[in-house]
N, C-alpha and C positions, 0 to 999 in steps of 0.2 A: 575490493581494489578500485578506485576510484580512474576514471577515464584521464587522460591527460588533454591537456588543452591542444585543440585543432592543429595548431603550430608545431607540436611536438610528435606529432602521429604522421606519418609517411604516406601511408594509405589514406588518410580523411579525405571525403568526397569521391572515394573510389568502390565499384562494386566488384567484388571478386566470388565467383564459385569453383568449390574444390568436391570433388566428385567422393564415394568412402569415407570422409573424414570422423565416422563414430568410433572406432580404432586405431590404434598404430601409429606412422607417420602421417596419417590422413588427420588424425584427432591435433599430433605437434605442427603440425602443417597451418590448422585452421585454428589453433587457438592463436599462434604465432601472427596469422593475415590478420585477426580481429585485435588482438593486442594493440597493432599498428595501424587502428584505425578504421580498418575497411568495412563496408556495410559486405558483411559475409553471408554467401550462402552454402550448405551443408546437402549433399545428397545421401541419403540412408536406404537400403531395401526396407529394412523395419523399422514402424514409426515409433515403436517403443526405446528402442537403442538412439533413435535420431534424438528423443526428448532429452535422457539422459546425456548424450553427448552436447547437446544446446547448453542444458545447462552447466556442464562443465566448462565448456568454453568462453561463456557470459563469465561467468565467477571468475575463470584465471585470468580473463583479459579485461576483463572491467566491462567491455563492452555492450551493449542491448540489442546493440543492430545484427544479431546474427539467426538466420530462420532457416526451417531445415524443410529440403523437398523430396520426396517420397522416388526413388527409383530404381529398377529392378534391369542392370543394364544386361543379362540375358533375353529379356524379352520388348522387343522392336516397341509395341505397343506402352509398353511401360516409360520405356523414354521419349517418346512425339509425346507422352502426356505428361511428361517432365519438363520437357524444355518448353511445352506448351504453356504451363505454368509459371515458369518462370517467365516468358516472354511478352504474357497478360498483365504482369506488374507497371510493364512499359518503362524500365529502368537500363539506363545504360548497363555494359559490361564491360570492365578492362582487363578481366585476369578471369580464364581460363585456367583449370587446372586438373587436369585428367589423370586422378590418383588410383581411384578403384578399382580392384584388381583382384585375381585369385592362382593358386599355384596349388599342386598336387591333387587335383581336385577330378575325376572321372565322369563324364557324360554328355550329355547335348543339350544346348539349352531350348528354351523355348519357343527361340526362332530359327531353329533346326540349325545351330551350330556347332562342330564341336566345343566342349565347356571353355577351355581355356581362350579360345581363337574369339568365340565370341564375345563372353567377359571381358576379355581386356582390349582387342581390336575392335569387334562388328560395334560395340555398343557405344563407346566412347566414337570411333568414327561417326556413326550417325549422329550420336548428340553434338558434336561437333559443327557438324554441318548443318545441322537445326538451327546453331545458335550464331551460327557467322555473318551473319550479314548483320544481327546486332554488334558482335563484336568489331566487326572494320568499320560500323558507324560510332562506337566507341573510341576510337583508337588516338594515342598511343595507346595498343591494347599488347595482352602475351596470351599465349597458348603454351602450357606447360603438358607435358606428359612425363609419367614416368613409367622408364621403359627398365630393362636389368643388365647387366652385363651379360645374366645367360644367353641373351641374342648371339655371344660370340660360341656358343654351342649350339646352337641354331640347325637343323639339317636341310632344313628348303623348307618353302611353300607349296605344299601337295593341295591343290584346288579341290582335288575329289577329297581326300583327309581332313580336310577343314570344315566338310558338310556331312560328318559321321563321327558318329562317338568316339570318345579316347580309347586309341588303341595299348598305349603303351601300362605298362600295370602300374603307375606310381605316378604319371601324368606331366612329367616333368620334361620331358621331349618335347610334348604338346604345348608347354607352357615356356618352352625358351625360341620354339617358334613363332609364340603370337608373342613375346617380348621382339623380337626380330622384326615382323609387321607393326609394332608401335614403334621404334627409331626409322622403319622407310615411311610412315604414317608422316611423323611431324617433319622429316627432312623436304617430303611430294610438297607438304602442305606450305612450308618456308619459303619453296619454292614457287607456288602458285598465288601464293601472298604478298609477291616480293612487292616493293613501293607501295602497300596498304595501311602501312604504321603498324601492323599487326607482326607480328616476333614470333617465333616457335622454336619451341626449345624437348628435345628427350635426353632423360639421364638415368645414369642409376644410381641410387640412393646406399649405397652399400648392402652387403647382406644382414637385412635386419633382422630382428626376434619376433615377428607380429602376427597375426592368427593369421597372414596370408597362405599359412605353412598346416593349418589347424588337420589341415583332411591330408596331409599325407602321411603314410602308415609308420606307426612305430614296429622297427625305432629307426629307421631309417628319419625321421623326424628330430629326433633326441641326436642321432648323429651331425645332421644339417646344423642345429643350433650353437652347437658349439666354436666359440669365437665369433659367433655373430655380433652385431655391434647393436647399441640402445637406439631405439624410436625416436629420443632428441636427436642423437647425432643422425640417424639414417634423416630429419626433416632439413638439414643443413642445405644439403642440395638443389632441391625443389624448391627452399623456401629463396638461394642465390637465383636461381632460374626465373625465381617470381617476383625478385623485388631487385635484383640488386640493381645500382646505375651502370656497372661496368658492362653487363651483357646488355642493356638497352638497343644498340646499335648492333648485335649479333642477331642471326636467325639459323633454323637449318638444323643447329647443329646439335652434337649427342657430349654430354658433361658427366663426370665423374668424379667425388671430392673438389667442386668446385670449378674444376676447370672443363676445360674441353677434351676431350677425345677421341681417336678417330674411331670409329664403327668398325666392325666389322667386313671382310672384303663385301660379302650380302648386303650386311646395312649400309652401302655403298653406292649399289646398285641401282641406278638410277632406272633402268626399264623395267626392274623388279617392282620396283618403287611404285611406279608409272601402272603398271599389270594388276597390282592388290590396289592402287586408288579406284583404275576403272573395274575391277569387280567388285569391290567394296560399295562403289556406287550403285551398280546395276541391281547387289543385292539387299540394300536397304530403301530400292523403292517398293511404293505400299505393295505394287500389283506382285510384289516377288518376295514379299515377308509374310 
């Protein structure tokens, strides 16, 4: 499929990385960004799925410019040498996009996290902050995450719970609590952003069919999937959050099918917000990883 001329690509001249994108909505996510132009980059834990997923994405979008970087967002060290890599290119950034994620999944990661808090919170938080001060020298820039709606099942933020294995046997407690710390994540962040040109946006993507579901036990698994929706449709969201003109001039906020909606009384919570940025912080520096 041949590229379209500069004029007719949205993205051209634009650099965008989407965090997971070798499956799922992370895969229709990023083949969607390169389609329209964008010099894309791809984060994989494994380099063997990153190849294949590159070149799926070259083939459907036509595009060449799309390279893929190695990272393992349980483990702290895995990403300073991710974003470190990326940041050696010396290439602007304008789109952020903090898709990779895991649900049902049991244990602690490698930077002594529980599995799910740290996956989809500690790791994207740090890469995040690794990579911002390219990004605000980018800007107009966006910071996407995608967060779920189980944030509104959310039970609280237990600070000692967060630094110990999954307690719960199916893990899904612990994963609609760190879905809950990713909508006060981008709402702190909007906030502490504000006049940067930089945009932050959390949504939930609907409940989609994607191996994010692979580790939870059958059949509670086969039950979940049912009336789930497809990976094009679940990339609808993220990809409005990422490109569209309408939300340009919004920040903060948390979207669903497109629009806006409100959070959660928790995802609301502005000093909750405030509590997981400052410990978030405290625990992704080196002397405490």
């Amino acid at each position: 499929m041949p590229v379209s001329s500069p004029s007719d690509l949205p993205l051209s001249g634009r650099v965008a990385l989407i965090t997971g994108a070798n499956t799922g909505i992370g895969l229709v996510s990023a083949r969607e960004l390169a389609r329209q132009g964008a010099h894309l980059f791809i984060t994989c834990r494994d380099a063997r799925t990153s190849q294949a997923a590159l070149q799926r994405i070259r083939e459907a979008s036509g595009n060449p410019l799309v390279e893929a970087l190695q990272m393992d967002l349980g483990d702290f060290a895995s990403v300073r040498a991710c974003a470190q890599a990326f940041l050696e290119r010396d290439l602007p950034l304008h789109l952020l996009v903090n898709n990779a994620g895991l649900a049902g999944q049991r244990g602690l990661t490698a930077s002594g996290f529980e599995l799910a808090f740290g996956v989809n919170h500690m790791g994207p938080f740090l890469f995040t902050q690794l990579l911002l001060d390219r990004i605000k020298a980018s800007a107009p820039a966006r910071i996407v995450t995608v967060a779920s709606r189980a944030h509104y099942r959310a039970t609280g933020l237990d600070w000692d719970a967060v630094r110990q294995r999954t307690r719960s046997r199916t893990g899904l407690d612990e994963y609609s609590n760190s879905k809950l710390a990713n909508v006060l994540f981008s709402a702190e962040l909007g906030r502490r952003l504000a006049g940067s040109g930089v945009a932050t946006y959390a949504l939930h993507p609907g409940v989609v069919a994607t191996d994010v579901w692979r580790a939870v036990p059958w059949p509670f698994r086969q039950l979940m999937k049912l009336g789930m929706i497809s990976t094009e449709q679940g990339a609808l969201t993220t990809l409005h959050c990422a490109t569209a003109h309408a939300v340009a001039d919004e920040t903060g906020l948390y979207y669903d099918k497109c629009q806006p909606r409100t959070p959660s009384a928790m995802g609301r919570d502005t000093t909750l917000a405030a509590e997981l940025w400052r410990r978030s912080a405290a625990w992704v520096e080196p002397h405490a990883a």
